[in-house]
C-alpha positions in Angstrom: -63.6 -55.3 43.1 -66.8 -54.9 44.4 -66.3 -50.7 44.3 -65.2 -51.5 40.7 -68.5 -52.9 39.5 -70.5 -51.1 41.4 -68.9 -47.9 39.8 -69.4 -49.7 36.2 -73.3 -50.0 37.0 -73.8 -46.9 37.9 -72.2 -45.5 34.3 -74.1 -47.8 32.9 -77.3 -46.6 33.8 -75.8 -43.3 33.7 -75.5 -43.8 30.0 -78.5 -45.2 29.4 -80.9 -42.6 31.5 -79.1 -40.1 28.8 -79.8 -42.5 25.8 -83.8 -42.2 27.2 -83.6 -38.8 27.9 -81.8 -37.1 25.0 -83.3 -34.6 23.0 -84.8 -35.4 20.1 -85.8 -32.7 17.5 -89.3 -33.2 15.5 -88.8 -33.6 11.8 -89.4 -30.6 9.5 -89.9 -32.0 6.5 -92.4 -34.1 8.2 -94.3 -31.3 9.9 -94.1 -29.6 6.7 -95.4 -32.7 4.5 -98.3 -33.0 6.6 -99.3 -29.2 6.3 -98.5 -29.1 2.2 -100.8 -32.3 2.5 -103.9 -30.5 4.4 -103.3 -27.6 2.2 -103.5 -30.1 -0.9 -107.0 -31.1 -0.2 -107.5 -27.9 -2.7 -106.3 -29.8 -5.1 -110.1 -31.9 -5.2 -111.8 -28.2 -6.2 -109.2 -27.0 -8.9 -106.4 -28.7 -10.3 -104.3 -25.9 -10.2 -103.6 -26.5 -6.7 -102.2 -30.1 -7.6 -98.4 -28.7 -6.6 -99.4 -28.6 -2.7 -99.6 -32.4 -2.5 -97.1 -33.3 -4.2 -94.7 -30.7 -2.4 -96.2 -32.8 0.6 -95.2 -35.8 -0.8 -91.8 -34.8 -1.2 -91.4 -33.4 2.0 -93.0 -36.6 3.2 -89.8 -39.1 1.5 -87.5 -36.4 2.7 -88.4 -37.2 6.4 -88.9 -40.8 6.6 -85.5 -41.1 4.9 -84.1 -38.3 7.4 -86.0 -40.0 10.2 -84.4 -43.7 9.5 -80.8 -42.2 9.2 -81.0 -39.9 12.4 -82.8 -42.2 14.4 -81.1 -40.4 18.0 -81.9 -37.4 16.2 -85.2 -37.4 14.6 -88.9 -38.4 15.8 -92.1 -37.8 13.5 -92.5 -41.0 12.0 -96.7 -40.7 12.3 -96.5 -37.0 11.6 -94.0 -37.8 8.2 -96.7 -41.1 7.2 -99.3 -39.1 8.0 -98.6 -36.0 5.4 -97.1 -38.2 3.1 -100.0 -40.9 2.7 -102.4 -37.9 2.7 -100.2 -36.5 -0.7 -99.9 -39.2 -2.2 -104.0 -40.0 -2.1 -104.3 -36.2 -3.5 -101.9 -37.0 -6.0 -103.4 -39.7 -7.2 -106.7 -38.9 -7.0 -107.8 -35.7 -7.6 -106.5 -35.5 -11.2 -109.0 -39.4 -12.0 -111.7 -36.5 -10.3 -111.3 -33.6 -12.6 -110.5 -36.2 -16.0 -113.5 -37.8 -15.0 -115.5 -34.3 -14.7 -114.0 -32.9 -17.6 -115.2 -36.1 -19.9 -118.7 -36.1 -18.2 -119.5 -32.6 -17.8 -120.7 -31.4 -21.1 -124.1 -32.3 -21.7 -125.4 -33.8 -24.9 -125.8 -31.9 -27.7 -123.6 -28.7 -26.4 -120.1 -28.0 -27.8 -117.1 -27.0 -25.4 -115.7 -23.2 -25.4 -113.2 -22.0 -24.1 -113.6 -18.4 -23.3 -110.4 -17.0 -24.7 -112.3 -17.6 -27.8 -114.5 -14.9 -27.1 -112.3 -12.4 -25.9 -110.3 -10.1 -28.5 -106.4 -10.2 -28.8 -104.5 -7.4 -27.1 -104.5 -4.4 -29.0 -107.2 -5.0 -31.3 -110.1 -3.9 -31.0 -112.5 -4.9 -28.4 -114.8 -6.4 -30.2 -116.3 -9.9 -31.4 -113.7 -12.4 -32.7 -114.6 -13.8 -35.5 -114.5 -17.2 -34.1 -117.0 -15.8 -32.0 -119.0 -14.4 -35.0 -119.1 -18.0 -36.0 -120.6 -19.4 -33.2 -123.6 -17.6 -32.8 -126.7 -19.1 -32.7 -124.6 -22.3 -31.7 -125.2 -24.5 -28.4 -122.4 -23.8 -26.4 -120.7 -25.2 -23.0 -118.4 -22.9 -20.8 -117.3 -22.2 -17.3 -116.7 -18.6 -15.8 -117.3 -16.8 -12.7 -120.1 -14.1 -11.5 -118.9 -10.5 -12.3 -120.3 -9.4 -8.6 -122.1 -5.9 -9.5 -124.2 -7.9 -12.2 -126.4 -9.4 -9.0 -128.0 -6.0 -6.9 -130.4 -8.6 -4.7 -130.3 -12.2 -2.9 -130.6 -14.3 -6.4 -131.3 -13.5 -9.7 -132.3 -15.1 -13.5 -129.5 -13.1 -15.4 -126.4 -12.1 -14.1 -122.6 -11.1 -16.1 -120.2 -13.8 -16.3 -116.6 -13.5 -16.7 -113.5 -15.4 -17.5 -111.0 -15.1 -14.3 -111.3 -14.9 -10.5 -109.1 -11.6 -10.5 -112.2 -9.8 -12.3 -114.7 -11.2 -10.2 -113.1 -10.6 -7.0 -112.3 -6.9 -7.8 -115.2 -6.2 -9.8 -113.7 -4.0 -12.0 -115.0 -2.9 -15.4 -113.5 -5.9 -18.2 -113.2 -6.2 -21.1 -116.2 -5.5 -23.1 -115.7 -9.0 -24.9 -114.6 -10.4 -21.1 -118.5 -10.5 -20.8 -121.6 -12.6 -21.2 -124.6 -11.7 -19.9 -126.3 -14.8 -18.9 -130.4 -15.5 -18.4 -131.6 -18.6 -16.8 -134.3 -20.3 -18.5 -134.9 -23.0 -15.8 -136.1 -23.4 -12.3 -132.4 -22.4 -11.2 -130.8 -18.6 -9.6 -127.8 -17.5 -9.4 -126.3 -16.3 -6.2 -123.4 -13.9 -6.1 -120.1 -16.5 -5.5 -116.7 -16.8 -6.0 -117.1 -20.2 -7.2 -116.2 -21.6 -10.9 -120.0 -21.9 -12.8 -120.9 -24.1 -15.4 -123.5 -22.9 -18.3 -124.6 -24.9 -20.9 -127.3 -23.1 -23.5 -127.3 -20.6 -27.0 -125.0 -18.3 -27.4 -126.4 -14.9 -29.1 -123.3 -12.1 -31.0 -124.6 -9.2 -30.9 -123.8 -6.3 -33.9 -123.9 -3.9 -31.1 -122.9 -2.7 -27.5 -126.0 -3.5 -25.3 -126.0 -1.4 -22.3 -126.0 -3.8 -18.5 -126.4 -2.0 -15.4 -123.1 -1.6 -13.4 -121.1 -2.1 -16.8 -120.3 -0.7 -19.6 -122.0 -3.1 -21.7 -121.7 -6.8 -23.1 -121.4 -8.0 -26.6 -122.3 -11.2 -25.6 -125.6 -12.6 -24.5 -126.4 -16.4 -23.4 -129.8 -18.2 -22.6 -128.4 -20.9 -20.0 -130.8 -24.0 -20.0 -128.1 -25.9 -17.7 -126.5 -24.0 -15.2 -124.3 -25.2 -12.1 
């Protein structure tokens, strides 16, 4: 009898040194919420990138539901919270940041553009719009990025701004009305980027192609008083 139990212990502990020591796979979707949640941080410059989060905090549920059902299975509870409280804060906030920026950033007295405005349909000629006619003279607001040929030095007063990131990375010829050519009237330079700018100041039309080094020409001219 005493054999019996003694052979019952040992099992015992048999079983439970393979209960402590069985292998145990880190979660996936955990791993993977936590890297979509890093990634998401993006998400605070442009809100385009607002899918990585919240691909993170999917991938974040996923695994703390995967976790809780395949407990001998599964670790990565801390990795899973971590990615999927990360999300959710990017999720939630960055979109308050850019409504809040987007209501706040004009400044008084300038009108919102859109640059699609300015550029000409495809197929038509590549010319002023008319809508674009109509807002010369005007006190405009709009956002593009620094067409890199237009800056030769360190910093400059007057630079070429365009609509999209593909343009300014390549620095291919646009469109001629893809183009503004910007001057700074205040203390501030411009820096060659390939950040999003903000300008705020008169917009001129011109009735003719004005020649800018580098480029063909612009159509567009802008004195900037606010420029960021």
């Amino acid at each position: 009898m005493t054999q019996a139990l003694s052979q019952t212990n040992e099992a015992s502990y048999s079983n439970d040194d393979s209960d402590d020591f069985a292998y145990k796979s880190l979660s996936r979707a955990g791993t993977l919420s936590l890297v979509f949640g890093l990634f998401g941080l993006l998400a605070w410059i442009s809100p385009l990138l607002l899918f990585l989060p919240l691909i993170g905090f999917v991938f974040g549920v996923v695994s703390l539901r995967n976790i809780k059902k395949y407990p001998n299975e599964l670790i990565g509870t801390p990795v899973a919270w971590a990615g999927l409280l990360l999300s959710l804060f990017m999720v939630v906030c960055s979109p308050t940041r850019h409504i809040y920026i987007y209501y706040t950033e004009v400044p008084e007295g300038f009108e919102r553009v859109q640059f699609a405005v300015l550029n000409s349909p495809k197929g038509a000629p590549d010319i002023p719009t008319p809508e674009a006619v109509a807002m010369n003279g005007k006190k405009v607001f709009l956002k593009g990025y620094i067409h890199p040929t237009s800056i030769s030095s360190g910093s400059a007063k007057s630079f070429v701004l365009v609509p999209d990131m593909g343009t300014c990375c390549f620095g291919t010829q646009p469109p001629l009305t893809n183009m503004i050519q910007v001057r700074l009237v205040n203390d501030a330079y411009a820096y060659k980027s390939l950040r999003l700018h903000a300008i705020a100041g008169t917009l001129e039309v011109l009735p003719y192609l004005k020649p800018v080094e580098g480029l063909e020409g612009v159509y567009y001219e802008f004195e900037a008083e606010h420029f960021q």
